[in-house]
C-alpha positions as CSV (number, residue, x, y, z in Angstrom):
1,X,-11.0,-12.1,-19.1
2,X,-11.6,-10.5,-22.4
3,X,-13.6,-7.3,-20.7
4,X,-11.2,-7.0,-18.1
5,X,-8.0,-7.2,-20.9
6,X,-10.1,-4.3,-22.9
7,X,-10.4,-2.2,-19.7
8,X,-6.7,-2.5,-18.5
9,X,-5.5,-2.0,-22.5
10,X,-8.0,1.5,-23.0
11,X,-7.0,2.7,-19.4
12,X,-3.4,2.0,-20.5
13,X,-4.1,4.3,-23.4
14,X,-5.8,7.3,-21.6
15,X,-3.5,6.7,-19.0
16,X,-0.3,7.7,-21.1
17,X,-2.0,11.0,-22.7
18,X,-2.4,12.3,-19.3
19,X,1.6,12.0,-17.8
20,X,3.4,14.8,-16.9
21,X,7.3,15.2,-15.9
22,X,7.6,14.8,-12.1
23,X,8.3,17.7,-10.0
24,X,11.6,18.5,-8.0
25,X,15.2,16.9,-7.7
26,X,16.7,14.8,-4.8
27,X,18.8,18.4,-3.8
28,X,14.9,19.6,-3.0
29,X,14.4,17.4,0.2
30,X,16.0,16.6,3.0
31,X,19.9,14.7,3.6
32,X,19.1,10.9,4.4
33,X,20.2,11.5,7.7
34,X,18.0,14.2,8.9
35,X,16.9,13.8,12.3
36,X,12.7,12.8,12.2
37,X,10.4,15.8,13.5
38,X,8.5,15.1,16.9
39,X,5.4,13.4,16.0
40,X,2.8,15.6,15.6
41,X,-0.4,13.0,16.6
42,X,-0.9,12.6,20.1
43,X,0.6,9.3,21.9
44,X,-2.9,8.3,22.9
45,X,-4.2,7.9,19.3
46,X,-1.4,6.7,18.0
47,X,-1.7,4.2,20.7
48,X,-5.1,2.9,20.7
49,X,-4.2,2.7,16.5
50,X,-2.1,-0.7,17.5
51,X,-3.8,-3.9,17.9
52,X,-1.2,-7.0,18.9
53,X,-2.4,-10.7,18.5
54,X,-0.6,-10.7,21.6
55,X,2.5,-10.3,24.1
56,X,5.3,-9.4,21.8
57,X,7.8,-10.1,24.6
58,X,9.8,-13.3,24.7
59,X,9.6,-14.4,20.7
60,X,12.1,-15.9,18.6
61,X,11.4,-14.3,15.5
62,X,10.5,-10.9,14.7
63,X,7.0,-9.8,14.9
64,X,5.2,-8.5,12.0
65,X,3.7,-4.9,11.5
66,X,0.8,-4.9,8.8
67,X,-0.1,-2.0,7.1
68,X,-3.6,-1.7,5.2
69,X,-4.1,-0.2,1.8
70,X,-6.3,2.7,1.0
71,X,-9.7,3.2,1.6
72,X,-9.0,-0.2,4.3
73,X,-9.0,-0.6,7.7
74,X,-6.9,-3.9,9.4
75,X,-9.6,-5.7,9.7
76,X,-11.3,-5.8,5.9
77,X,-8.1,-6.3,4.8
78,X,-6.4,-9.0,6.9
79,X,-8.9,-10.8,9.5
80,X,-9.8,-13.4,6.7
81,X,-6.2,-13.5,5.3
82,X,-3.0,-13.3,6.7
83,X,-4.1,-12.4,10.4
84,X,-5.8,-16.2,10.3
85,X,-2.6,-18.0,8.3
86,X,-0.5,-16.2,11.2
87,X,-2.2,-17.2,13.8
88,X,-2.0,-20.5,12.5
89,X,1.4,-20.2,12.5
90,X,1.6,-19.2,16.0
91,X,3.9,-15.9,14.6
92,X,3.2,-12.6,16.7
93,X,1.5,-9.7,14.5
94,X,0.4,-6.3,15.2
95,X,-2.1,-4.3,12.6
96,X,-1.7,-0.5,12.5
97,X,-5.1,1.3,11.7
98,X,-4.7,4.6,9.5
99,X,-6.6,7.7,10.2
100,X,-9.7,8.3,7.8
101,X,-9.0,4.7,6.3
102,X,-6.0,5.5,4.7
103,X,-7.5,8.6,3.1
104,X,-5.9,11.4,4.9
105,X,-2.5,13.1,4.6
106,X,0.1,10.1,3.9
107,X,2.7,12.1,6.1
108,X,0.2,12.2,8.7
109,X,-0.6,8.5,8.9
110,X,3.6,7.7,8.4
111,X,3.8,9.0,11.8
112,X,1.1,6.3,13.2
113,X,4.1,3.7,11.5
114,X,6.9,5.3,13.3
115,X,5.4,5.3,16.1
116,X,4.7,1.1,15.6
117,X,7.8,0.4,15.2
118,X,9.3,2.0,18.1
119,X,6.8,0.2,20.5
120,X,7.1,-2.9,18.7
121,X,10.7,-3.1,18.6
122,X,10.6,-2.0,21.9
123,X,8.2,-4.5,23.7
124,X,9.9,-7.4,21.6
125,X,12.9,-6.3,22.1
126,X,13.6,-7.3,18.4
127,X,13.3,-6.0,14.5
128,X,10.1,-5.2,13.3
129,X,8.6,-7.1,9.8
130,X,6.4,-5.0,7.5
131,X,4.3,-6.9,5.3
132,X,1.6,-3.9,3.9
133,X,-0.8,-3.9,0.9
134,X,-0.8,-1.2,-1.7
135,X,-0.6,2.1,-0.1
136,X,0.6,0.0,2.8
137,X,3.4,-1.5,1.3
138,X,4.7,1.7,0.1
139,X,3.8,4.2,3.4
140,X,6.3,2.5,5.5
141,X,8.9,4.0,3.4
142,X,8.1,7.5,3.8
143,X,8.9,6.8,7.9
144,X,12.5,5.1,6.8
145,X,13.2,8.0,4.4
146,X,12.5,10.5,6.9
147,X,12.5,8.9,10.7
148,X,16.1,7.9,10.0
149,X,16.4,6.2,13.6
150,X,13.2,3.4,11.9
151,X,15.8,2.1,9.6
152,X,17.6,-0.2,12.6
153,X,14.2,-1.2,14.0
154,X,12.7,-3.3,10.6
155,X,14.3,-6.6,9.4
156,X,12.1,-7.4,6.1
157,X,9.8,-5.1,4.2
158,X,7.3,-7.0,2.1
159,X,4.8,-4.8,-0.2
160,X,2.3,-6.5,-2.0
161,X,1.2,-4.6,-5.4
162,X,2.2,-1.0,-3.5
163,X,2.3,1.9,-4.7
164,X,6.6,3.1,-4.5
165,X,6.4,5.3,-7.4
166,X,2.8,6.2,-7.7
167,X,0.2,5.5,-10.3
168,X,-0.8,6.5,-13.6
169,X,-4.3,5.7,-13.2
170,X,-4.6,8.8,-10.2
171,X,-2.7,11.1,-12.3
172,X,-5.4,10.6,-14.9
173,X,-8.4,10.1,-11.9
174,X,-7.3,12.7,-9.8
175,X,-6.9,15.6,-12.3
176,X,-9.6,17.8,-9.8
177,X,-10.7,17.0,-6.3
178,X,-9.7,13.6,-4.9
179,X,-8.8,12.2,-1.2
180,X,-5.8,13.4,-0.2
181,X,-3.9,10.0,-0.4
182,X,-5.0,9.4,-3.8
183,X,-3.3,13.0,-4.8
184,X,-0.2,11.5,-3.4
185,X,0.1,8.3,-4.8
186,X,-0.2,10.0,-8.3
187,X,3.1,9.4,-10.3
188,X,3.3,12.9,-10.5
189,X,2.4,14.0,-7.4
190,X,5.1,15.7,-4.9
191,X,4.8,13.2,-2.0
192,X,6.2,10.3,-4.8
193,X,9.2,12.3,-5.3
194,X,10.1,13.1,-1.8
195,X,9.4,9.3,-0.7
196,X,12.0,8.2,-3.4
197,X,14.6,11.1,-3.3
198,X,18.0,10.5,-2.8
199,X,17.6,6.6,-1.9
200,X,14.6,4.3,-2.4
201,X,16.0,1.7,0.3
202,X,18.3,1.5,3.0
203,X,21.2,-0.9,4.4
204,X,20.1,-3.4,6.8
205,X,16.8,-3.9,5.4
206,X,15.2,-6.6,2.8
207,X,12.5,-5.4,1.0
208,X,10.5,-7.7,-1.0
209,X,7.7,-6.3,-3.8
210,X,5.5,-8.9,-4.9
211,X,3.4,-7.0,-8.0
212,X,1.3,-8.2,-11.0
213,X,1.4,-7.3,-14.9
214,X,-2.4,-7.6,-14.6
215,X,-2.1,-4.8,-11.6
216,X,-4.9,-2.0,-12.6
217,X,-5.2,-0.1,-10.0
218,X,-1.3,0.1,-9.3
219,X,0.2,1.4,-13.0
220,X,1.8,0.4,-15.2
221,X,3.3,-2.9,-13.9
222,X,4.3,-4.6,-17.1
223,X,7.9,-5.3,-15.9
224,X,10.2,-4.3,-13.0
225,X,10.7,-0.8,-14.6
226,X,7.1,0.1,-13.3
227,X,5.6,1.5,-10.1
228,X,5.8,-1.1,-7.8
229,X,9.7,-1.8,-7.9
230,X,12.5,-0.7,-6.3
231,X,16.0,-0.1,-7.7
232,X,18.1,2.6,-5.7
233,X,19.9,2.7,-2.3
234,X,21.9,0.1,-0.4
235,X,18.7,-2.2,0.7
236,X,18.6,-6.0,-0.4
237,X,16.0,-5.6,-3.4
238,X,13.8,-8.9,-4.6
239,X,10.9,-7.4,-7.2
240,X,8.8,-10.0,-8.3
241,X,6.1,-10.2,-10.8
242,X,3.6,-13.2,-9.6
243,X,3.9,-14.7,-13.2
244,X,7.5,-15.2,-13.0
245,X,5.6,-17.9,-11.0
246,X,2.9,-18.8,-12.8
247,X,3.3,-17.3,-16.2
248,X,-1.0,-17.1,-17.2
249,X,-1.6,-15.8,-13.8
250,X,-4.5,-13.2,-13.9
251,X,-4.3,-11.7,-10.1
252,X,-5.4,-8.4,-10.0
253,X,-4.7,-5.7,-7.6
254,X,-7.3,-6.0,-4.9
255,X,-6.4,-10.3,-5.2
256,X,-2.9,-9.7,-4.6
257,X,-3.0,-8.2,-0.9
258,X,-5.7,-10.6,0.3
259,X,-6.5,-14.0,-1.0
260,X,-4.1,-14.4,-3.6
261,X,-1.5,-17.9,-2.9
262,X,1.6,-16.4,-5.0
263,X,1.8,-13.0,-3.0
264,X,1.6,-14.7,0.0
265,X,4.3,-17.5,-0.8
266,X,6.5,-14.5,-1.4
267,X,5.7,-13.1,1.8
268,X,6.4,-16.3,3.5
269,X,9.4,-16.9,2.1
270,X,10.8,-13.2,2.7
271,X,9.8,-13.6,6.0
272,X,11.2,-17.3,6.7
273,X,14.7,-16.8,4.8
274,X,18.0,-14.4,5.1
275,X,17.4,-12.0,2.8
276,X,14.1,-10.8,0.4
277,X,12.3,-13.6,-0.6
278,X,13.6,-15.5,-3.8
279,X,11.1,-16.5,-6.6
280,X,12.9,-19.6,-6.9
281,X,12.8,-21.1,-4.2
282,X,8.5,-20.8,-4.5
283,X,7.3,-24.5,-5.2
284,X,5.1,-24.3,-8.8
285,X,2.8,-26.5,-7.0
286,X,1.1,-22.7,-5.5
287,X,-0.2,-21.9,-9.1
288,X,-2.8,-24.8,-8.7
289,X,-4.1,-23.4,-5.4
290,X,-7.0,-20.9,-5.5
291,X,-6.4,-19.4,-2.0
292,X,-3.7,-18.5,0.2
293,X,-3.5,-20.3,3.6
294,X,-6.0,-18.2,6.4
295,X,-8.6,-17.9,3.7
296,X,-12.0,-20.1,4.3
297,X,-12.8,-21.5,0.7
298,X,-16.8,-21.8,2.4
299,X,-16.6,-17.8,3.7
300,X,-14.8,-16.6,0.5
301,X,-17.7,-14.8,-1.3
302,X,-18.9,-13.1,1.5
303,X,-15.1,-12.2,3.4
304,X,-14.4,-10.8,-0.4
305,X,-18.0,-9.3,-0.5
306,X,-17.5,-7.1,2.9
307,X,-13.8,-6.4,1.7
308,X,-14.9,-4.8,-1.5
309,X,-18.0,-2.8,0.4
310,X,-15.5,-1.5,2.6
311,X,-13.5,0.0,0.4
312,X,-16.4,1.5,-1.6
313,X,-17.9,2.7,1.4
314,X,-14.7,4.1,2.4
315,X,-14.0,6.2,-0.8
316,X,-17.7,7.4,-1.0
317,X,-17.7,8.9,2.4
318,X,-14.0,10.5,1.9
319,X,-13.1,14.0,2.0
320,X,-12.1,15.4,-0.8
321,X,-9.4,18.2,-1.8
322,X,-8.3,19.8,-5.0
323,X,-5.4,19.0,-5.0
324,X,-2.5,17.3,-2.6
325,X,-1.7,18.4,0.6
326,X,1.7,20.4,0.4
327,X,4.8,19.1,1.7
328,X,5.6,19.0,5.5
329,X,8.5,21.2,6.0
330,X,10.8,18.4,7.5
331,X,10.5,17.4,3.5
332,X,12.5,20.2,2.7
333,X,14.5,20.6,5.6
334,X,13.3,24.1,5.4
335,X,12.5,24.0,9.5
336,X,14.1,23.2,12.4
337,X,12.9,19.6,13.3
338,X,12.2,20.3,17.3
339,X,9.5,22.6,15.7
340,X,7.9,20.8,12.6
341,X,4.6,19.6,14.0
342,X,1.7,18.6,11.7
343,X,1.6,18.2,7.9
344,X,0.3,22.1,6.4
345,X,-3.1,22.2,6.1
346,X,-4.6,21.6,2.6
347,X,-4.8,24.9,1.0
348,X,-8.3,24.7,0.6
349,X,-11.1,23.0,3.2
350,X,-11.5,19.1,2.3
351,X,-15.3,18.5,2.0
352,X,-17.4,15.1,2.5
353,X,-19.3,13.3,-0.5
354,X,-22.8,11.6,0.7
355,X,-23.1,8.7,-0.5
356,X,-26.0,10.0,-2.5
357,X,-24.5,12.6,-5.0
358,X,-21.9,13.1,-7.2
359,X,-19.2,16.2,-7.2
360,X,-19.9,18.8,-9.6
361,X,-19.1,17.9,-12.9
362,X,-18.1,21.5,-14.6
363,X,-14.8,23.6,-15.1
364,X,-12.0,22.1,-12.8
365,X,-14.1,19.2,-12.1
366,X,-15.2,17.4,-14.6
367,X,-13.0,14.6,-13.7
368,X,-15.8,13.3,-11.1
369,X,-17.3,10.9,-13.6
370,X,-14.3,8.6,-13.9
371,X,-14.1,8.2,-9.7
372,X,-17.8,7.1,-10.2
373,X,-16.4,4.4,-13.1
374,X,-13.8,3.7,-10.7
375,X,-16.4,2.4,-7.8
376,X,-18.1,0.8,-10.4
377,X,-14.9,-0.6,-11.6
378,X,-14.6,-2.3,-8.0
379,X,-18.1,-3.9,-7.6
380,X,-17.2,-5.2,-10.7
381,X,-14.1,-6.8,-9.4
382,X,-15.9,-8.5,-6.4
383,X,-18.5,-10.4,-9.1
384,X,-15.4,-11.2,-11.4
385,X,-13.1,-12.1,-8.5
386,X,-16.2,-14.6,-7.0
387,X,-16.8,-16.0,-10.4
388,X,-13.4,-16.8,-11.6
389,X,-12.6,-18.8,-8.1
390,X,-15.3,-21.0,-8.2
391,X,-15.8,-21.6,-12.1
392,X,-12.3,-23.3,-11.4
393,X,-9.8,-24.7,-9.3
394,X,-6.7,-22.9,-10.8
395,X,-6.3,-19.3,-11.6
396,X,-2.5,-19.6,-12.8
397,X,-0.5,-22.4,-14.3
């Protein structure tokens, strides 16, 4: 606790040196009701992207898309979690995979949520419920803000730690060659202003962000003034911090969207209510519980384990770009949106890491080093994550 209190306060310190104003106004992109450009990945991989638990036809209550964070496919993120508390729950889910494992071009993967929720809604014949982690509980907006006709087809929108205005800590990471994604979820970055111009939410939908002060990956999350919560447009807005809860709760970010019992009884109760969920109706008796429902207290280490090598291996085998990918011109509205297509092209070639080596570390790169520290910082997480759930039976009071 101590180490990791040091690490969040010095990263907190570095972190503020290296902010810079955000670029663009809300006049820069496009009107809120814009028509969506055709999407630009073929129906066959967006597709075979969809896995179902199941018929969706026939249901009573909506089924639920779930997004993945970054460097995370569906199945290291919710096979041990929430796919086995739903199942249990007999509720109908789908799991959307991202291209390059959530790496890639954000407005590239938006378009393999778009295309989600149309088939969802449309084999259901109901509203779509999008509970995603991270990067996943923030992507889903980008297809509201800018696939208007997405709006009528979601009921709730749960995000669990996600990333709606960015992060300090890529600002500072990604100063030189990064995935794309991770250039885009910088606080600064042009993708965060476009996702929140004009209106951060829409009518009709409940959005629910379940985030933590001790967050540090997602930064800063001290309060609901940071990035994780949502404040404009005409959406039903719940932000909650999981130690509203439990007040000495210690989740961190890679806790809150798998195993963690607080985030998920905030999910749950978004998901089973009218409305975004509502911290008090959350019985105190889930800050004694070291696991959400799904997880297998006698598989923990080694679920967590494979969830943590996953994302390492995810980021180490990444391409990598100097900076982010530029704007699709739908953005902008500065093209006609029967002719849009793909995302530009990054201005310069992305290029693969082996696992083996290291960027270069000289003039515009010297940045590398810290993405090294930050997949150290991960392995690190698995060891404190295993120790601090079975040295106790409480993590939160």
């Amino acid at each position: 606790m101590v180490v990791r209190a040091l690490t969040v306060t010095l990263f907190g310190a570095l972190l503020m040196v290296f902010i810079a104003p955000a670029r663009g106004h809300a006049a820069d992109f496009a009107p809120l009701d814009a028509p969506g450009p055709p999407l630009s990945v073929p129906v066959s991989e967006l597709d075979a992207s969809l896995a179902c638990s199941g018929n969706l036809a026939g249901g009573t209550r909506n089924p639920i898309l779930l997004v993945p964070g970054t460097n995370l496919d569906p199945g290291p993120n919710f096979s041990w979690t929430y796919e086995r508390a739903f199942n249990a729950l007999a509720w109908r889910y789908c799991a959307v995979t991202l291209p390059r494992h959530g790496l890639g071009d954000i407005q590239i993967s938006a378009e393999y949520v778009v295309h989600a929720l149309r088939k969802m809604s449309a084999s259901s014949g109901r509203k779509v419920d999008v509970l995603g982690f991270s990067q996943g509980g923030m992507l889903p907006r980008w297809a509201l803000r800018f696939w208007p006709d997405t709006r009528a087809l979601v009921g709730d929108m749960v995000g669990l730690a996600p990333s709606n205005h960015g992060t300090r800590a890529t600002d500072f990471l990604c100063a030189s060659y990064c995935p794309p994604s991770y250039h885009q979820q910088a606080s600064t970055s042009a993708f965060t202003v476009a996702l929140n111009s004009r209106a951060e939410t829409f009518a009709g939908i409940d959005y629910t962000v379940a985030y933590s002060h001790s967050d540090e990956i997602v930064t800063p999350n001290f309060d609901d003034t940071g990035s994780s919560a949502l404040h404009t447009g005409q959406g039903a807005i719940s932000n909650v911090a999981l130690q509203d809860i439990c007040p000495l709760h210690v989740a961190d970010h890679l806790a809150v969207g798998t195993y963690d019992p607080v985030a998920y009884a905030l999910a749950i109760d978004a998901l089973t209510h009218a409305g975004p969920a509502d911290p008090r109706r959350i019985d105190a008796a889930v800050c004694t519980r070291p696991f959400q429902p799904g997880v297998n207290p006698s598989t923990f280490a080694t679920d967590y384990a494979a969830y943590a090598a996953d994302i390492v291996s995810a980021y180490r085998t990444a391409e990598y770009t100097p900076e982010e990918p530029p704007l699709a011109c739908y953005v902008t509205a500065s093209c006609a949106a029967v002719a849009s297509g793909p995302a530009p092209a990054p201005a310069e070639p992305a290029r693969a890491l082996p696992a083996t080596s290291t960027l270069p570390q000289t003039g515009a790169d010297a940045a590398a080093p810290l993405r090294g520290g930050a997949v150290a910082l991960v392995v690190l997480a698995v060891r404190r994550a295993v120790r601090s759930v079975f040295r106790a039976p409480s993590r939160c009071s």
